[in-house]
C-alpha positions as CSV (number, residue, x, y, z in Angstrom):
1,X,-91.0,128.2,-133.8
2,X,-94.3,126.9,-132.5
3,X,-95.3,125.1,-135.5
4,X,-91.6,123.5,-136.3
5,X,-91.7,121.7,-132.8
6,X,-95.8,120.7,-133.3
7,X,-93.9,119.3,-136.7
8,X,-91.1,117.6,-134.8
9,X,-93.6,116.0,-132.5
10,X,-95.6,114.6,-135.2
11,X,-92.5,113.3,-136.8
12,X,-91.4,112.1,-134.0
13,X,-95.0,109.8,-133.4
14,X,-95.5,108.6,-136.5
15,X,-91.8,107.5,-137.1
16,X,-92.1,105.6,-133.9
17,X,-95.5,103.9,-134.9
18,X,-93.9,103.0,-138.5
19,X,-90.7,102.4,-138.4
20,X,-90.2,101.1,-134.6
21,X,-93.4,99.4,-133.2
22,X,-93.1,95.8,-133.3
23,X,-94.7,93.3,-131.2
24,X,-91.8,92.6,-128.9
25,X,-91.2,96.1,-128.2
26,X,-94.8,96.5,-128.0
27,X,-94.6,94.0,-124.4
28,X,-91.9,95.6,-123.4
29,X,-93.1,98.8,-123.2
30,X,-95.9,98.6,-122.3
31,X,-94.4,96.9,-119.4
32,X,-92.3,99.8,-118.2
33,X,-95.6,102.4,-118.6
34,X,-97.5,100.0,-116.4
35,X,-94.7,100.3,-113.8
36,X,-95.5,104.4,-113.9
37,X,-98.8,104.1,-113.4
38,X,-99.9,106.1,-110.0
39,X,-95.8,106.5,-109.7
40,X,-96.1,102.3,-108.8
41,X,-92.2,101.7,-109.3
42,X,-91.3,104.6,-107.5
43,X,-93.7,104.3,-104.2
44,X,-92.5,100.8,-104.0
45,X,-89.1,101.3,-104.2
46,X,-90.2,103.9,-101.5
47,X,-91.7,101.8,-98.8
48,X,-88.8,99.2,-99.4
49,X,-86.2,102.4,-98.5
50,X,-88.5,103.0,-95.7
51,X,-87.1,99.7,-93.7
52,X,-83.6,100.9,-93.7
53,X,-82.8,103.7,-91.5
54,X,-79.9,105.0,-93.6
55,X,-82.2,105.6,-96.6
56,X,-85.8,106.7,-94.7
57,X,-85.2,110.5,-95.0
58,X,-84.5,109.5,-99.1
59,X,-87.8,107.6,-99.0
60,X,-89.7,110.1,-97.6
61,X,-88.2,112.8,-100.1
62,X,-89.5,110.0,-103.4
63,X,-92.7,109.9,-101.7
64,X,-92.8,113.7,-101.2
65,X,-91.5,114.1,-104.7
66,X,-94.3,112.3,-106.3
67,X,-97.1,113.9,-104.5
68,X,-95.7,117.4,-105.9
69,X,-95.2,116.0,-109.3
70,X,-98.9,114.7,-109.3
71,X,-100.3,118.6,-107.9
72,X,-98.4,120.5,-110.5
73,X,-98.2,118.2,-113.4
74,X,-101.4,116.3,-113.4
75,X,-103.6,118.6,-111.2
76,X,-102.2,121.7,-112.5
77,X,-100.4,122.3,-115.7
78,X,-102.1,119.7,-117.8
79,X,-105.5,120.9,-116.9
80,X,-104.4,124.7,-117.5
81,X,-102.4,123.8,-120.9
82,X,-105.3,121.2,-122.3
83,X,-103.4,120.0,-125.2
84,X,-105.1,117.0,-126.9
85,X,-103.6,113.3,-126.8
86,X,-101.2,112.2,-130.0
87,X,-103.6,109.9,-131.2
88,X,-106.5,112.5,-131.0
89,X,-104.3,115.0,-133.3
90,X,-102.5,113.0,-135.8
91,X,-104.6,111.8,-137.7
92,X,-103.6,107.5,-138.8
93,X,-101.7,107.9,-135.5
94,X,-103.2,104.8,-133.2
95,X,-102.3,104.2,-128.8
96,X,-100.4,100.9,-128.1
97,X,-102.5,101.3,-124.9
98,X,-105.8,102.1,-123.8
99,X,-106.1,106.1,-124.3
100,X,-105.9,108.1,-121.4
101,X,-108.4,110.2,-120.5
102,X,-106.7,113.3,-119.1
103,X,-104.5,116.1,-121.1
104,X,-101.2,115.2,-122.8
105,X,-98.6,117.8,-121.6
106,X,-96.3,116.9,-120.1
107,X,-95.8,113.5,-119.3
108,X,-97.4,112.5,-115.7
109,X,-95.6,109.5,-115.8
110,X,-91.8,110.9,-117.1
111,X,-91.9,113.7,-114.5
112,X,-92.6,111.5,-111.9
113,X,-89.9,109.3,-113.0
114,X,-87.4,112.2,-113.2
115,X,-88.5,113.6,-109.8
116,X,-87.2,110.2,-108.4
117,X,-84.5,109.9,-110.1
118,X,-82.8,113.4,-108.7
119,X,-83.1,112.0,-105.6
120,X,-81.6,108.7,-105.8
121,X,-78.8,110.3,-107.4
122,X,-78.9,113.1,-105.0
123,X,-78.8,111.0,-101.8
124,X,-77.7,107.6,-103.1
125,X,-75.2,108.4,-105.4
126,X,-74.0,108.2,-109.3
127,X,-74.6,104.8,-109.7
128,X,-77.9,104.3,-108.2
129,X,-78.9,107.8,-109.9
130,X,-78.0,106.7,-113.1
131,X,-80.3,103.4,-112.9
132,X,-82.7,105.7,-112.1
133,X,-82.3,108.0,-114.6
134,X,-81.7,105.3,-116.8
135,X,-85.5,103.8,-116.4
136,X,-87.0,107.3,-116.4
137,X,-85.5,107.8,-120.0
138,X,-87.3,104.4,-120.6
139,X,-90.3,105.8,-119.1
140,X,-90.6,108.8,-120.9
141,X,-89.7,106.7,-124.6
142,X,-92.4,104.1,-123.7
143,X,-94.8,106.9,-123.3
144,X,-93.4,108.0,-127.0
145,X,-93.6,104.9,-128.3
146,X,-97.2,104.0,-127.0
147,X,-98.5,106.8,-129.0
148,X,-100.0,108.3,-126.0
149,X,-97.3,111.6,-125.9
150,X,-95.4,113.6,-127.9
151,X,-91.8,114.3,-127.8
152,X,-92.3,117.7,-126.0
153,X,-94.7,115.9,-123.8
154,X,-92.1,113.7,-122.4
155,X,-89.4,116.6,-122.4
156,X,-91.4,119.2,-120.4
157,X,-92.2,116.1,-117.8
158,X,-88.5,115.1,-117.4
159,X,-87.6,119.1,-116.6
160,X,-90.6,119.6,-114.5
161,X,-90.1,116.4,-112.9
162,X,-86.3,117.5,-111.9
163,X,-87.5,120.5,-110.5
164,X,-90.2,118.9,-108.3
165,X,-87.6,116.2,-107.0
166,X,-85.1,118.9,-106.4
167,X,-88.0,120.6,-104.5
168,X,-88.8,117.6,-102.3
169,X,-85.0,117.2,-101.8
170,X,-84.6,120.3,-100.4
171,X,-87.4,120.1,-98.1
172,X,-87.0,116.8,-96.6
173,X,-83.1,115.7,-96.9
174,X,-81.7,119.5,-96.4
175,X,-84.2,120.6,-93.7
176,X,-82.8,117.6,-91.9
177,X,-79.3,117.9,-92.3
178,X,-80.1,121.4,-91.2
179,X,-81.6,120.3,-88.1
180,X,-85.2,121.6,-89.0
């Protein structure tokens, strides 16, 4: 099993880089990865939310939401699993981008995406949830794409990333409902 998804991922990279990448798609996304750096689109929505009293609590659950993704995703799993970078394995493979310097699984910048996204679908409803969602699937296919994550990179990130915005949700926007 291990080795048919390490095949699927390498498929997966070097299909993108030869049969996708062009020059517009190139800007583009690396664009949208920019965006996820240090969880940039996501703290800014944030502090915007922050202004309006009837989405503060939601704010404060993003923010939370992305310092819990950072621990266990960045701090945490990536340094305990320690797999190499796409463009450090497959060989021919090249980074769109300049190559980041940490571990490749998962995605830092997917799960923090995702982690976002169940909340503003959570507490702003369907349609706002599925913009987010929406740019977190961008997220996660620019990382793809930019040859700087595999497949199950991006995968793991967008399930961890679920599960740390659920987290966050349940300890800001239900402890307050709550009354805590």
């Amino acid at each position: 099993m291990k080795k048919k998804i390490k095949k699927i991922d390498h498929i997966v990279s070097m299909h993108t880089q030869t049969r996708i990448r062009n020059n517009f798609l190139n800007t583009i996304f690396k664009f949208i990865s920019r965006t996820g750096d240090g969880g940039f689109i996501w703290l800014a929505v944030s502090f915007i939310m922050l202004n309006f009293k009837n989405t503060r609590k939601t704010a404060c659950a993003v923010i939370l939401s992305q310092i819990i993704s950072v621990v266990v995703n960045n701090g945490i799993v990536k340094n305990t699993i320690g797999r190499s970078r796409p463009f450090h394995a497959i060989g021919g493979l090249n980074a769109v981008i300049d190559e980041p310097m940490d571990y490749s699984f998962p995605s830092g910048h997917t799960a923090s995406s995702f982690a976002s996204a169940c909340i503003l679908k959570k507490c702003l409803g369907v349609k706002a949830g599925m913009l987010a969602y929406t740019y977190a699937c961008l997220m996660g296919a620019s990382r793809i794409y930019l040859g700087v994550h595999y497949l199950t990179d991006v995968i793991c990130g967008a399930v961890s990333g679920i599960v740390c915005g659920d987290i966050a949700f349940r300890s800001i926007v239900n402890a307050k409902e709550k009354g805590q």
